[in-house]
C-alpha positions in Angstrom: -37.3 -50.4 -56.0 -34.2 -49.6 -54.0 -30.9 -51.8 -54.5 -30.2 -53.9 -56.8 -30.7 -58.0 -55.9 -27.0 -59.6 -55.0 -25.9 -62.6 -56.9 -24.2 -65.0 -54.8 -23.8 -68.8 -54.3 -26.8 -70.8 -52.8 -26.5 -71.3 -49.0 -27.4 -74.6 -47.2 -29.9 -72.9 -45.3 -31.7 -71.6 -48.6 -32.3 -75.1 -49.9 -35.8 -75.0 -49.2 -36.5 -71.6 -50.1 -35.1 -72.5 -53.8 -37.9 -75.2 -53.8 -40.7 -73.4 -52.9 -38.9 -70.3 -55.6 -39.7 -73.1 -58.1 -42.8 -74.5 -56.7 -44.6 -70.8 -57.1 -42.9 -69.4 -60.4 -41.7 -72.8 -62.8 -45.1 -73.9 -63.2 -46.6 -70.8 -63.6 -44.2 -70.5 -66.2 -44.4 -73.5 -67.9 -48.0 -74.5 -67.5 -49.0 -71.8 -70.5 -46.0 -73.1 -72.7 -46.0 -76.8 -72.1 -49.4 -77.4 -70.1 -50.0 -78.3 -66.2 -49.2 -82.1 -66.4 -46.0 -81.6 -67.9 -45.1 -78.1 -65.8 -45.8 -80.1 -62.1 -43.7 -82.9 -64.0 -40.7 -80.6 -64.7 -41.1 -79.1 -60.7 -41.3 -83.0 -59.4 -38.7 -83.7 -61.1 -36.0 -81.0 -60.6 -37.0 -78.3 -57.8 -37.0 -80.7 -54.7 -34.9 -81.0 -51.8 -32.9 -83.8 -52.9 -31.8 -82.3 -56.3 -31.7 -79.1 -54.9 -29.8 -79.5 -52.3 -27.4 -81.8 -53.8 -26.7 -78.8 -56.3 -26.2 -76.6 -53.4 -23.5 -78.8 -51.7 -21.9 -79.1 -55.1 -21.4 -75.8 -55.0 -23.6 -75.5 -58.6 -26.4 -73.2 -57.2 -27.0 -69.2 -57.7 -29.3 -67.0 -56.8 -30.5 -63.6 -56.8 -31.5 -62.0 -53.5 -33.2 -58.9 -53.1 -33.1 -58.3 -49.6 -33.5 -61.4 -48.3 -36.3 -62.9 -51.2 -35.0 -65.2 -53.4 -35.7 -63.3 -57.1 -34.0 -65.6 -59.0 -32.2 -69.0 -59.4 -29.7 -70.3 -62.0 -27.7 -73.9 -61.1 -25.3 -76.2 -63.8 -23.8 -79.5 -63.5 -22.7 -82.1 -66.2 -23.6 -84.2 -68.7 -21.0 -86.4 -69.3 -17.5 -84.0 -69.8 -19.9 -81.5 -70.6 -21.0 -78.3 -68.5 -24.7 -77.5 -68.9 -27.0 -75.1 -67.1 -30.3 -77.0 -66.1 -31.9 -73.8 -64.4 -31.9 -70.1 -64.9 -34.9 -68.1 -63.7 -36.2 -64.5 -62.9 -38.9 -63.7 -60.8 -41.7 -62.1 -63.5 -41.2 -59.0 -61.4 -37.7 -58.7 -62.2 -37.4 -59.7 -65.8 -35.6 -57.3 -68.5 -33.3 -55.5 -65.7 -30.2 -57.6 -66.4 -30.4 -60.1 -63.6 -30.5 -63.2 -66.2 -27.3 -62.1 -67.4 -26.0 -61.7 -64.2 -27.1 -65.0 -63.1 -25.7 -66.6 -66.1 -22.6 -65.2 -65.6 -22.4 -66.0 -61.9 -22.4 -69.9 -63.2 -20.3 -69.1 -65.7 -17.9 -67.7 -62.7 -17.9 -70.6 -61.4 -16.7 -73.0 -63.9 -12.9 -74.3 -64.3 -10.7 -72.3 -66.0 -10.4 -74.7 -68.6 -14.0 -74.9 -69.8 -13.7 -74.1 -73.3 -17.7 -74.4 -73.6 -20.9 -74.4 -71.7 -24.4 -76.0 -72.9 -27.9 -74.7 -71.9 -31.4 -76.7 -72.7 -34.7 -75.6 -72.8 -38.2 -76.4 -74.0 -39.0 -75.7 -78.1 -42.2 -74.6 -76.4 -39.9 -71.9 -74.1 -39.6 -69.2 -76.7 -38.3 -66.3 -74.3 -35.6 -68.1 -73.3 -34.5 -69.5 -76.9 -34.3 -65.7 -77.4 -32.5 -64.8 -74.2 -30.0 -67.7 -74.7 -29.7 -66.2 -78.4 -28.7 -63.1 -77.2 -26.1 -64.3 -75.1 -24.3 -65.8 -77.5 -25.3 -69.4 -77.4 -26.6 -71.0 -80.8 -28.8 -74.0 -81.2 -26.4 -77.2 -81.6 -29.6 -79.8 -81.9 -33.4 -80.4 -81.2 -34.0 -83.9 -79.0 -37.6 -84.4 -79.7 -39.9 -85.2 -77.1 -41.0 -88.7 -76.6 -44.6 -87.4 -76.1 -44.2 -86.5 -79.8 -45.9 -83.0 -78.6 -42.8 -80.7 -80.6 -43.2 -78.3 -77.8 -41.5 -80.4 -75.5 -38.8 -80.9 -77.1 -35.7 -79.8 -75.8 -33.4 -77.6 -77.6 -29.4 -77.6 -76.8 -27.3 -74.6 -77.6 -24.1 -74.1 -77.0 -21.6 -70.9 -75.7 -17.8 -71.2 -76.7 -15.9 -69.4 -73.5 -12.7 -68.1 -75.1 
């Protein structure tokens, strides 16, 4: 294995690199949990160069670089006054050594000081990272159900008080 991966702020230049991150492990991912039309949904929607680099020049963008491959992504933002993480991945290679934490605290790092919470959401269907988000101290808040009507994709909102 070597060194650990470095967790640092998203560079310009690695906009498109982020994309394809998401193009080759989200709907893997997703596509057992939720199914392929909805999986290639969630990558239209969110892992393309407009939203990603938007994040990116906001400053809202992490990743995980282990020698110069991306090995993981995590990026917030807002809904209304509120700060939410919309993305926090692993490569499937990496998972279980610590670098979701470390991702999660790298956003978390980069919040105002006066952020007395932070709000993550994820798929019902996504049942590794209820648990991952469970054992980081965030608890579930409320279940938006999905207008599908399929439960699994539903979306689950926990929340992390910060001090």
């Amino acid at each position: 294995m070597g060194t650990e991966p470095v967790v640092r702020n998203a560079q310009r230049d690695e906009v498109m690199a982020i994309c394809r991150f998401g193009e080759e492990h989200v709907r893997a991912h997703y596509t057992p949990l939720i199914g392929a039309e909805a999986a290639d949904k969630q990558v239209r929607m969110w892992w393309h160069e407009t939203n990603i680099g938007g994040a990116v020049a906001r400053g809202s963008v992490v990743v995980a670089d282990d020698g110069g491959r991306l090995v993981g992504v995590g990026q917030r933002g807002r809904d209304g006054d509120d700060h939410v993480i919309y993305k926090l991945y692993v490569h499937p290679a990496h998972r279980g050594g610590g670098l979701g934490p470390r991702l999660l605290d790298a956003l978390i790092g980069q919040l105002p000081v006066d952020a007395d919470r932070l709000y993550i959401e994820h798929f019902v269907a996504n049942e590794r990272a209820g648990a991952f988000y469970e054992r980081e101290g965030f608890t579930v808040e409320r279940i938006e159900p999905s207008s599908t009507g399929d439960p699994g994709l539903g979306v689950v909102w926990r929340a992390r008080n910060l001090h």
